[in-house]
N, C-alpha and C positions, 0 to 999 in steps of 0.2 A: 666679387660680391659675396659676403660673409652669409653662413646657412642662415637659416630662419628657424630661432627658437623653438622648441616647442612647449606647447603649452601647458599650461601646469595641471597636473595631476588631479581632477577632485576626488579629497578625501571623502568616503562615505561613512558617516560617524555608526560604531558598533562594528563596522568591519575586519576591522583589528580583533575584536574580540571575539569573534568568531573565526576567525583564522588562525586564534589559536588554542581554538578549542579540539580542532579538527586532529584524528587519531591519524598514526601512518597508514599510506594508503585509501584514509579517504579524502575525494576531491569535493571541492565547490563547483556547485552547477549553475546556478542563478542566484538571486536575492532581493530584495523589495523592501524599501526605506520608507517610512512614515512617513507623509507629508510634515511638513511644521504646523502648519493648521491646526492637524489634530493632537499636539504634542504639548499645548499648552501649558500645562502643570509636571510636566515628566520630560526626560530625554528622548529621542524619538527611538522608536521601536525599529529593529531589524530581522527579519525572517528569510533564512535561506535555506535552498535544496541543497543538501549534495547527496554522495552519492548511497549512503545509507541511512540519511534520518533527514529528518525535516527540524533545525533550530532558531529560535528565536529570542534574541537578546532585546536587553532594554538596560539601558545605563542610567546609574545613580546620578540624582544630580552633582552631585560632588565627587564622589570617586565608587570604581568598583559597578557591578554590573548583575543582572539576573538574568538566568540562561533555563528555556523550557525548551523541551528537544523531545521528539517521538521518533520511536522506529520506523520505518519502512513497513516491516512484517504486519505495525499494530493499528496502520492507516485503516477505517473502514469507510472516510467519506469525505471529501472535499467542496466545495463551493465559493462561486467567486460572485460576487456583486457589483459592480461597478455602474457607478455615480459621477455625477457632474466634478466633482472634486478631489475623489479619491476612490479608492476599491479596498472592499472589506474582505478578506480570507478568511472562513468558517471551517475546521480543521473539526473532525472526530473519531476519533480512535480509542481501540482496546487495549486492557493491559493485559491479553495473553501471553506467557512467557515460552511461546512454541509457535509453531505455526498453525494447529488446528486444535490448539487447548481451547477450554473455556476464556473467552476473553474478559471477565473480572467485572472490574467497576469502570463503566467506560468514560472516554475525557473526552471535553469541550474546548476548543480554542479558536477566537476570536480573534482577529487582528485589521483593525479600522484604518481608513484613511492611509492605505498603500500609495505607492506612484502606480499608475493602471496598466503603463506596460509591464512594468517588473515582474506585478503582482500577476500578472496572465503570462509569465515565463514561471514562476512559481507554480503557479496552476496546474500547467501544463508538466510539471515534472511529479507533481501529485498524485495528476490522473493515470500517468505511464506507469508510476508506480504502482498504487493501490491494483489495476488489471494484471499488474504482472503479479503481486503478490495473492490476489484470489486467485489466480489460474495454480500458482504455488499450492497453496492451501487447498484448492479441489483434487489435485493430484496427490501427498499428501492423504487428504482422508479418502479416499480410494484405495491407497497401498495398506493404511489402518484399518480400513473394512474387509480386505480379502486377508489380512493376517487373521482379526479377529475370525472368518466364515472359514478360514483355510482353503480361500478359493486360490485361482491361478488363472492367466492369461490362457484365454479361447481364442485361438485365431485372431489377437490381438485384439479382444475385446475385454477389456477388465470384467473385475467382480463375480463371474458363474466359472465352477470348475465343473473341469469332465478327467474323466478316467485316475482317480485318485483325489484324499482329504478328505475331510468332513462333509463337503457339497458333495460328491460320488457316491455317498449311499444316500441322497434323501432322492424323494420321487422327482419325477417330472414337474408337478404341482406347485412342490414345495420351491423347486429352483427358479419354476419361472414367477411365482410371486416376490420373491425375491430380488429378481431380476426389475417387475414390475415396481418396486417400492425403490429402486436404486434411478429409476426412472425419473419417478415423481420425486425423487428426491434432490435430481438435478446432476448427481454422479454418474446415469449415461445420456447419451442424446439418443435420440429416435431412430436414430441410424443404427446405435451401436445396440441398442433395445431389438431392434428387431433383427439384426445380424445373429444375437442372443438366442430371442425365442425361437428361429428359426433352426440352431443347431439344436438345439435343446429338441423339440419337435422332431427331427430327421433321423434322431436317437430313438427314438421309439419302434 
């Protein structure tokens, strides 16, 4: 008894072209195809994760293709909607060219009438990112702010120094407002705030 064919391949249109946009070393992780529905007037749209930016093609009707692509680093917010028909990807990012620069002029992007699984594998590789790159970005401007105070690690508590730098000769006062503003500014937690005040205090 002869094997049993298998079955043919579906092509996903733009996937080509996105596969060969991809730099060495970086991988595809998911992707999400425009319904036809919403494609009426234009080729259907393709949007895929990998492993360092988020891109999205959309093919000419006739030949040739437009490619919009965000960094990883420049994510600051994703959203996903899903509808009876399709799911829409609302994508907004900065153009900082660092991890805790100023982020510029920030961008909008839009993508209608996904297939609903895909478009919630995309999602989902959004949201992993964007967490990982603020967690980046928090640590980062933590290292930028004890460079600028010439603080140093207390007992593995960032941001106040003791026994040496510019933080070692101000007062008491001065360090633990400092400490209090690195606080409220989200650079410690409440744990590591009062781990803080308390050396600081025990010093006196």
């Amino acid at each position: 008894m002869g094997a049993t064919p298998a079955p043919p391949v579906e092509r996903t249109p733009g996937l080509d072209a996105i596969q060969s946009l991809l730099i060495p070393g970086e991988r595809l992780e998911s992707h999400a195809v425009q319904r036809r529905l919403f494609a009426l007037t234009h080729r259907r749209i393709v949007v895929a994760a990998t492993s360092g930016r988020l891109i999205a093609v959309s093919r000419g009707l006739f030949s040739g293709f437009t490619v919009q692509d965000i960094r990883w680093q420049d994510l600051r917010d994703a959203q996903l909607q899903v509808g009876i028909f399709g799911a829409t990807l609302s994508i907004s990012a900065g153009a900082g060219n660092d991890l805790a620069g100023a982020e510029g002029v920030p961008r909008a992007l839009i993508f209608t009438g996904l297939r609903k699984d895909q478009a919630q594998e995309v999602y989902r590789a959004c949201q992993f990112q964007e967490q990982a790159w603020r967690e980046k970005r928090r640590v980062r401007e933590l290292e930028e702010l004890r460079a600028k105070s010439g603080g140093v690690h207390l007992g593995g508590v960032p941001g106040v120094a003791a026994g040496g730098g510019d933080d070692a000769g101000r007062s008491p006062q001065a360090r633990l407002q400092r400490a209090k503003e690195m606080l409220d500014g989200g650079l410690l937690s409440d744990a590591e705030y009062e781990q803080v005040k308390a050396r600081i205090l025990g010093e006196l």
